[in-house]
C-alpha positions in Angstrom: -12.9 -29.6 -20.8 -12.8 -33.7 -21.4 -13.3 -32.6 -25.6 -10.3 -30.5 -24.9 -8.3 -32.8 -23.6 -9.0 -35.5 -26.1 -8.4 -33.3 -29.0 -4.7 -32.7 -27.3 -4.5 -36.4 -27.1 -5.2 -36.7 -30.6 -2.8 -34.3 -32.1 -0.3 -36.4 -30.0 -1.0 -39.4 -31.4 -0.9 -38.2 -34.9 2.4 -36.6 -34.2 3.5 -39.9 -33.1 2.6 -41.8 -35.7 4.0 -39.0 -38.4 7.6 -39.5 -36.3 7.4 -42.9 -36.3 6.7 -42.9 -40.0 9.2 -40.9 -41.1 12.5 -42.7 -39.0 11.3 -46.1 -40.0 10.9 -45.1 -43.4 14.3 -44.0 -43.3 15.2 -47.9 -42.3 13.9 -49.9 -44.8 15.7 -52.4 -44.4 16.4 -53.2 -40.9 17.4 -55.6 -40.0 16.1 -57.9 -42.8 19.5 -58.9 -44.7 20.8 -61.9 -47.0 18.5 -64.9 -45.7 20.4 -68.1 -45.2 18.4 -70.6 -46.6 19.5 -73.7 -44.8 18.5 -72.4 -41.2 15.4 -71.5 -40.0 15.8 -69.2 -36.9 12.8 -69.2 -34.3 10.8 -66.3 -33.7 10.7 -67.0 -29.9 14.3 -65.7 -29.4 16.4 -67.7 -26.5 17.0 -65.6 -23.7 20.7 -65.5 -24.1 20.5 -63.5 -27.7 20.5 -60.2 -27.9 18.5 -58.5 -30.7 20.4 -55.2 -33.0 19.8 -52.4 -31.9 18.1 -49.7 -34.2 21.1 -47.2 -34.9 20.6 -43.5 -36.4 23.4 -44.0 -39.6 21.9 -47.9 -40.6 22.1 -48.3 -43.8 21.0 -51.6 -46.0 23.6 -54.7 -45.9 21.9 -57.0 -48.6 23.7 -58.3 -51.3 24.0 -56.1 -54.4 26.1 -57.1 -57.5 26.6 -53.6 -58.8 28.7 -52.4 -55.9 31.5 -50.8 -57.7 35.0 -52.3 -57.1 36.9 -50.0 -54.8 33.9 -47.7 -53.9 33.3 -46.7 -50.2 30.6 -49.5 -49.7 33.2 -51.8 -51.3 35.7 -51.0 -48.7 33.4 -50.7 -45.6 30.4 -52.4 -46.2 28.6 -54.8 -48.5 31.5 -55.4 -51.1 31.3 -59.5 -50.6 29.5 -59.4 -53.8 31.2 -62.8 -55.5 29.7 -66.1 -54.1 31.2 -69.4 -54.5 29.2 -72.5 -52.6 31.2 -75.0 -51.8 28.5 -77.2 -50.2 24.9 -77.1 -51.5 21.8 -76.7 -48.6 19.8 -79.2 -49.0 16.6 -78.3 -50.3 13.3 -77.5 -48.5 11.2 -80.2 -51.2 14.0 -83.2 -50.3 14.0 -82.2 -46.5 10.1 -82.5 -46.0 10.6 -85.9 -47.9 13.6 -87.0 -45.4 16.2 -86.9 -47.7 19.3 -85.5 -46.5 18.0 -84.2 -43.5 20.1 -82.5 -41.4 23.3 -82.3 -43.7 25.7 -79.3 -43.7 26.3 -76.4 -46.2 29.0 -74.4 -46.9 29.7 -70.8 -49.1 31.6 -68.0 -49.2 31.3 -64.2 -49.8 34.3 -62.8 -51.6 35.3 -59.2 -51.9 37.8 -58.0 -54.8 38.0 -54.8 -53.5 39.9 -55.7 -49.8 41.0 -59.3 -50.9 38.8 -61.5 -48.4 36.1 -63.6 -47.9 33.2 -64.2 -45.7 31.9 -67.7 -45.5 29.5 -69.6 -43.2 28.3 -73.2 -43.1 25.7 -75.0 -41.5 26.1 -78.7 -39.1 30.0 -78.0 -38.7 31.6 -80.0 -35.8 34.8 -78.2 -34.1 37.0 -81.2 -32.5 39.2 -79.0 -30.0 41.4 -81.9 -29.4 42.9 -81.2 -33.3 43.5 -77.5 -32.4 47.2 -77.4 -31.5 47.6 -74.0 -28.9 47.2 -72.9 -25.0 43.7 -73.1 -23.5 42.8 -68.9 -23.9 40.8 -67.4 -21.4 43.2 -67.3 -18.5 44.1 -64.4 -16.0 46.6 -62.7 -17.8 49.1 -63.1 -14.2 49.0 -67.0 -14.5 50.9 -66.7 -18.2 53.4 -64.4 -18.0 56.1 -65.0 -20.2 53.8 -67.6 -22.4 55.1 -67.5 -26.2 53.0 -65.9 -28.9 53.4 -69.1 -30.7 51.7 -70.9 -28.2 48.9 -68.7 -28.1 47.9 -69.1 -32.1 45.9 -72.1 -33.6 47.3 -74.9 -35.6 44.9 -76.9 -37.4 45.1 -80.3 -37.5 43.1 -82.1 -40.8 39.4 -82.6 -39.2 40.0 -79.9 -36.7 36.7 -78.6 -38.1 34.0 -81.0 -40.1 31.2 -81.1 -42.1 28.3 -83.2 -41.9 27.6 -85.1 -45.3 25.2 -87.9 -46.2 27.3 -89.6 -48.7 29.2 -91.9 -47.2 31.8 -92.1 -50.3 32.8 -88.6 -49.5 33.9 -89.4 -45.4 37.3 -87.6 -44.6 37.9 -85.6 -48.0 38.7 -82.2 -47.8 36.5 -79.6 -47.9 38.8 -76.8 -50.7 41.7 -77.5 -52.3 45.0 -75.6 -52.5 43.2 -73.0 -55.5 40.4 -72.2 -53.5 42.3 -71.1 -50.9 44.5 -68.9 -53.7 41.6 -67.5 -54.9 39.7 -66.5 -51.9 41.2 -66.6 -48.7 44.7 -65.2 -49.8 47.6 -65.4 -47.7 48.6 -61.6 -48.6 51.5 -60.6 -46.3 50.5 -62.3 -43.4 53.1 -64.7 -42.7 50.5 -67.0 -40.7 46.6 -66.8 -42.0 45.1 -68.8 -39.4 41.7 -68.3 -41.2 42.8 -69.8 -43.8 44.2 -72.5 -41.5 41.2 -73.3 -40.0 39.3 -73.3 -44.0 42.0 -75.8 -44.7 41.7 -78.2 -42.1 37.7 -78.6 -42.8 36.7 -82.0 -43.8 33.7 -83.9 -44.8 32.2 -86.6 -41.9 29.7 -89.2 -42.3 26.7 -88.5 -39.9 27.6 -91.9 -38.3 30.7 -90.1 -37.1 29.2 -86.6 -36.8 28.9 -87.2 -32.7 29.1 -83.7 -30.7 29.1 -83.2 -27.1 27.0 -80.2 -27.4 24.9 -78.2 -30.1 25.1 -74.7 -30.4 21.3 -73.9 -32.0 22.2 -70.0 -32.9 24.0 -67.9 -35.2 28.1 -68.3 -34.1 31.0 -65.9 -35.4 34.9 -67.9 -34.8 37.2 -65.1 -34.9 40.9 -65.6 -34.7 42.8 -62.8 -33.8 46.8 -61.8 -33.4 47.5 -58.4 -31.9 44.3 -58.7 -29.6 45.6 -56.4 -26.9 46.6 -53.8 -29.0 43.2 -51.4 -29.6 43.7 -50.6 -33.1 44.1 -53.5 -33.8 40.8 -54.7 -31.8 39.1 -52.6 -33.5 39.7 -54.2 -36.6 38.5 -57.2 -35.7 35.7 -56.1 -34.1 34.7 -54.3 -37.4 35.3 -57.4 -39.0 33.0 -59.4 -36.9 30.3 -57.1 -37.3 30.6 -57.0 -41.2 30.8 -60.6 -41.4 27.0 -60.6 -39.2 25.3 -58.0 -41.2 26.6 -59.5 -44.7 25.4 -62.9 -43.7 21.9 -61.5 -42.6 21.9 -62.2 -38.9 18.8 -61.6 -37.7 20.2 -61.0 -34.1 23.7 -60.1 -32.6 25.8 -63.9 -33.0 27.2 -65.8 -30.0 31.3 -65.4 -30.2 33.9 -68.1 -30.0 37.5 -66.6 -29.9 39.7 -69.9 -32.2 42.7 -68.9 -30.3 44.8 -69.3 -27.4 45.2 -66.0 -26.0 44.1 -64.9 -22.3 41.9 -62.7 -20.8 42.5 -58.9 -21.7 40.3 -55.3 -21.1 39.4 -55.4 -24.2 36.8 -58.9 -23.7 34.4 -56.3 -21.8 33.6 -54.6 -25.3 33.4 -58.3 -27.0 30.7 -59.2 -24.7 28.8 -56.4 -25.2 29.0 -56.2 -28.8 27.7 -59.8 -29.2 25.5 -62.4 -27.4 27.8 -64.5 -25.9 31.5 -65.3 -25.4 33.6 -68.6 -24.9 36.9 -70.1 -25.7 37.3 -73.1 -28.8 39.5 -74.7 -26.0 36.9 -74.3 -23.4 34.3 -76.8 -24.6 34.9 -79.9 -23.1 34.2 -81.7 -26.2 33.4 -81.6 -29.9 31.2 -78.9 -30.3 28.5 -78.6 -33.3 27.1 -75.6 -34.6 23.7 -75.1 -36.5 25.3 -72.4 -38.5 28.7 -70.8 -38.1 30.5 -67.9 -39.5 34.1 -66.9 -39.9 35.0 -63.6 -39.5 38.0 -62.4 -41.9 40.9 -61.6 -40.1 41.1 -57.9 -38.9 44.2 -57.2 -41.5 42.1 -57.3 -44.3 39.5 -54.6 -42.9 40.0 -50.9 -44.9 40.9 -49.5 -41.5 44.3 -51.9 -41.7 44.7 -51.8 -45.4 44.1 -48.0 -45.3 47.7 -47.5 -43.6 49.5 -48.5 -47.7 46.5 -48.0 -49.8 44.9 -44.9 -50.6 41.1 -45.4 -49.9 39.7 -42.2 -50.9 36.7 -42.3 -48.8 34.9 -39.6 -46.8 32.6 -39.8 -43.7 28.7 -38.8 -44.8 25.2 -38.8 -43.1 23.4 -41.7 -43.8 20.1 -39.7 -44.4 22.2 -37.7 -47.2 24.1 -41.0 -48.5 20.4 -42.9 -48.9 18.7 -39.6 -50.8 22.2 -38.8 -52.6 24.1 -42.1 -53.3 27.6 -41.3 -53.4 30.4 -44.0 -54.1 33.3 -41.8 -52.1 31.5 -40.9 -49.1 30.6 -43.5 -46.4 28.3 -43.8 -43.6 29.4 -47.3 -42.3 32.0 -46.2 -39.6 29.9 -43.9 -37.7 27.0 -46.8 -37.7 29.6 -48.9 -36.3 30.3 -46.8 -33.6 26.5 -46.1 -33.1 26.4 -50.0 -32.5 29.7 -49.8 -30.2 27.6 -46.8 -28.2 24.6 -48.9 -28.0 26.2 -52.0 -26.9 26.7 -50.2 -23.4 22.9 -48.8 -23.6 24.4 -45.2 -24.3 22.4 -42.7 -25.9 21.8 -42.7 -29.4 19.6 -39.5 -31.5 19.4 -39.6 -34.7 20.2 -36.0 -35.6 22.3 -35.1 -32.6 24.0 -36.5 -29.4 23.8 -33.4 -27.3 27.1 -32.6 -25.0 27.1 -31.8 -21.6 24.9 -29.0 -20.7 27.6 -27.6 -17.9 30.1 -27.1 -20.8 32.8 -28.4 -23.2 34.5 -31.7 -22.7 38.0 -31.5 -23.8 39.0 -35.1 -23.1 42.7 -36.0 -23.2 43.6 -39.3 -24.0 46.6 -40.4 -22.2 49.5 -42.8 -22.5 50.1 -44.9 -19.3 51.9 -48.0 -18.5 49.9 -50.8 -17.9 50.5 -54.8 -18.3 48.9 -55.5 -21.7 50.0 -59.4 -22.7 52.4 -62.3 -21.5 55.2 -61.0 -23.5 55.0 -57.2 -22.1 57.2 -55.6 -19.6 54.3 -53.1 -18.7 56.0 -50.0 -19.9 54.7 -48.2 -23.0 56.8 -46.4 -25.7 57.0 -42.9 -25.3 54.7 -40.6 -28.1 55.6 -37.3 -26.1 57.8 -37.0 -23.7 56.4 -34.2 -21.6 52.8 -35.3 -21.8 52.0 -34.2 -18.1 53.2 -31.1 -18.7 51.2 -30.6 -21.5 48.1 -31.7 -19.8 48.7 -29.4 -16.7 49.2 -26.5 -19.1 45.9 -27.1 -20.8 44.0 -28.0 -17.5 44.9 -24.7 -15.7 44.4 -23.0 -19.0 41.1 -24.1 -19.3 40.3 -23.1 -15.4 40.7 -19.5 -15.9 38.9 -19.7 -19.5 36.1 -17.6 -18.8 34.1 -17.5 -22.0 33.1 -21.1 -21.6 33.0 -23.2 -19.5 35.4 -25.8 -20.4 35.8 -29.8 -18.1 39.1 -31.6 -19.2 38.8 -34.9 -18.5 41.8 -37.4 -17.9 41.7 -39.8 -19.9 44.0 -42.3 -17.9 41.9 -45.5 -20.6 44.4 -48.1 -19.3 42.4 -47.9 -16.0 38.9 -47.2 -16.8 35.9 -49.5 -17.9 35.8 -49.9 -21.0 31.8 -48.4 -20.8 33.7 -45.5 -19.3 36.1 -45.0 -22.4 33.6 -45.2 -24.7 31.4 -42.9 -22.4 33.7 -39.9 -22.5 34.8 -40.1 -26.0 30.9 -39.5 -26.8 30.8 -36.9 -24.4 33.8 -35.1 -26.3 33.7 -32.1 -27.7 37.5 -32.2 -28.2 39.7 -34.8 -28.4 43.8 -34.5 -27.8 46.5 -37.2 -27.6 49.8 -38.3 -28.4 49.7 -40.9 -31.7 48.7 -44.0 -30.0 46.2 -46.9 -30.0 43.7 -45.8 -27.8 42.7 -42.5 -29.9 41.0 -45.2 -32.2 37.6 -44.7 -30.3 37.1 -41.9 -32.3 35.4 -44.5 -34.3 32.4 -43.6 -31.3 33.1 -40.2 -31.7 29.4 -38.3 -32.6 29.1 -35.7 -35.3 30.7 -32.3 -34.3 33.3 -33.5 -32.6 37.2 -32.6 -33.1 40.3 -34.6 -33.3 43.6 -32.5 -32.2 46.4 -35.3 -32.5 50.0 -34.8 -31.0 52.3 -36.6 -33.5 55.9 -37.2 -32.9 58.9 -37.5 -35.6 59.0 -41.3 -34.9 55.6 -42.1 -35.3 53.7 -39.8 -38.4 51.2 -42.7 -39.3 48.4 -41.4 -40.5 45.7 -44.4 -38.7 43.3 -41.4 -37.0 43.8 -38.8 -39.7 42.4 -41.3 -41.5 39.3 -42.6 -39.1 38.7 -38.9 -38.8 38.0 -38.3 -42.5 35.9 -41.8 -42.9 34.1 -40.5 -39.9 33.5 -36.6 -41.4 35.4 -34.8 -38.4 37.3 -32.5 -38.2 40.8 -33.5 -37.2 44.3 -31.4 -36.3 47.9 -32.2 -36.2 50.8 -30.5 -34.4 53.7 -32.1 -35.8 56.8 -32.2 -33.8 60.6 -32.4 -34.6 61.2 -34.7 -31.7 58.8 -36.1 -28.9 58.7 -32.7 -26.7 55.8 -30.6 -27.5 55.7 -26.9 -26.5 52.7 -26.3 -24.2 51.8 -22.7 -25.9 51.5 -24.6 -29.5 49.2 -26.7 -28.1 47.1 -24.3 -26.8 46.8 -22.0 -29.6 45.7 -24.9 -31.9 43.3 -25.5 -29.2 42.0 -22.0 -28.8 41.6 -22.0 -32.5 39.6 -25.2 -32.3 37.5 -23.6 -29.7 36.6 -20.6 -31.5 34.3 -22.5 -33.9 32.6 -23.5 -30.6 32.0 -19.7 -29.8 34.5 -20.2 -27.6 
């Protein structure tokens, strides 16, 4: 009986170790990425980092030359490919020998294909006192009526500085005005507070490189505009991820919002995405960090640019994309939502995220008035102007549907947790709404899962047509010649949809 039982045990084991085998050989190269070569990260991590997670559609982020201009992994992942250093690292031979000890660094990643540029640096000193806007962070009832202008950065010259040993060099500027041409382009944004903030770097002597506090860890500065709008979040969250995996974080950064903006939902997903969270206005003093990264602006992602430029581009498995390279078929968006999913500790399988046993989830995202910023009266625009009756046609439809089981769940997003939102869009196995912001989480959406979208004459943009086929779902307008849509429409595109369920 005890040979029996140990035989058992060792056919486990092996099956184990074959499983094992096979996913991480599947991940080759996670989550080693492009070492930075003037930091040396410790391998006791502080308490107060978080680690990546291991996600099903990862795919390798190191730098590759050949990436060609305008493919899929030019647009959504690794397309940084030109680099321009501005500021040496010091090397490891003169560092040992106490030369130049300590002294800062300073590159950039630029991408042809969306127009932008990654950089990072190393002993940079942010002086809050030369950053001209509100405080950010507040409760969003103590600003009402604040001014948007208020609210974004202006950079005064030393706003952000360098650490140099050469005292000759003391107050010059970091770029000139063709750097900034050249790599962080103005485009059609009428104020590029990256590019600001790149400006307004200069060079310190370390007899002048005083800071109140050092930051030890890996810290992204992200600027953003539209920040309660969640397309628009989105972007920038996408951004901020990028800009970690392209400069080879070895762990999730700490997060400094360089902007004056208050307190909004959205933060919750912010915090989870990244290690920590704090305000450039919030530090009492100059503030130094060991090695900082700015994140591009969220306008020059390829979900943003998609919306005038055609990115032909189609949503892939990464197991297929790594054994059948493809330069029009991306995996990148569904690893990103993998990592939105696993920022909340939800359930991630690599071949399939099973739905709820007691039936289909046809989740309808709603449109609901809610107090989004200062300058908002509460009230949203109306997508479709019956939308309750619409919803109450489908909900007692699906009650008497008797060949499945079918749950429609309200999705009333302006008053859930943002765990919650992302929570039912996994659950999903259809997903309806009027053309509005909060049908970008289908960027969480798992495989299988279908988009019906409710679009209005006024508003035929085609933002989640567009996630959809980056994504590799299957997606469904009803277009309508005003805002009213007729409930029986609805249903038989639904009904149709639910067919290829077995429905």
């Amino acid at each position: 009986m005890n040979s029996k039982k140990l035989k058992i045990l060792l056919a486990l084991f092996a099956i184990n170790s074959v499983s094992l085998y096979l996913y991480f050989s599947s991940h080759p190269d996670q989550p080693r990425h492009n070492q930075t070569p003037a930091y040396h990260y410790s391998n006791n991590l502080p308490l107060s980092v978080k680690p990546w997670p291991i996600l099903p559609s990862y795919l390798p982020w190191s730098q590759n030359p050949n990436v060609p201009f305008r493919s899929c992994e030019a647009y959504f992942g690794n397309g940084f490919t030109h680099r321009v250093d501005l500021l040496k690292p010091i090397s490891e031979t003169n560092r040992k020998l106490g030369d130049g000890g300590g002294a800062g660094w300073f590159r950039c990643f630029y991408s042809e294909t969306l127009r932008s540029s990654i950089c990072e640096g190393g002993s940079i000193r942010m002086v809050p006192g030369r950053i001209l806007m509100s405080k950010g962070g507040e409760k969003l009832e103590s600003v009402i009526g604040r001014g948007e202008d208020e609210e974004l950065p202006n950079f005064e010259a030393g706003a952000f500085e360098i650490k140099v040993n050469d005292r000759s060099r003391n107050g010059k500027r970091l770029v000139d005005e063709k750097f900034l041409n050249n790599y962080v382009q103005e485009g059609a944004i009428d104020r590029h507070t990256m590019r600001g903030l790149v400006d307004s770097i200069r060079l310190a002597d370390a007899t002048e490189f005083t800071c109140s506090k050092w930051i030890e860890e890996p810290t992204l500065l992200v600027t953003r505009y539209e920040y309660a709008n969640v397309f628009h979040t989105v972007t920038d969250w996408y951004s901020a991820y990028v800009a970690s995996r392209v400069t080879g974080l070895p762990n999730r950064p700490h997060l400094v919002f360089v902007d004056g903006h208050c307190e909004t939902q959205l933060e919750e997903m912010w915090r989870a995405l990244f290690s920590s969270l704090n305000y450039a206005k919030n530090f009492s003093g100059p503030v130094c960090f060991r090695h900082a990264i700015l994140s591009p602006l969220g306008y020059e992602t390829a979900l943003f640019g998609g919306l005038t430029e055609n990115i032909n581009c189609h949503g892939a498995s990464a197991h297929d994309l790594w054994q059948n390279p493809d330069d029009r078929k991306t995996a990148r968006l569904s690893e990103f939502g993998e990592m939105i999913r696993a920022a909340f500790g939800l359930p991630l399988d690599r071949h399939h995220i099973p739905k709820p046993v007691s039936g289909h989830n046809i989740l309808f995202v709603r449109r609901e008035d809610y107090l989004a910023h200062p300058r908002h009266g509460g009230k949203v625009q109306t997508r479709l102007s019956n939308e309750q009756v619409v919803f109450d046609s489908v909900k007692n439809w699906a009650s008497k549907h008797l060949d499945c089981k079918l749950n429609i769940i309200n999705g009333l997003f302006a008053h859930m947790p943002m765990k919650e939102q992302v929570r039912a869009i996994q659950d999903a196995s259809v997903i309806i709404g009027a053309h509005g912001a909060g049908l970008t989480h289908i960027v969480s959406a798992t495989p299988g899962t279908v988009i019906l979208e409710i679009i209005s004459s006024e508003y035929r943009r085609p933002h989640f047509e567009l996630i959809a086929g980056w994504k590799g779902l299957e997606y469904h307008p009803i277009y309508l010649g005003g805002s009213y849509a007729d409930p029986p429409v609805v249903l038989d595109k639904l009904k149709s949809i639910l067919r290829s369920f077995g429905c």
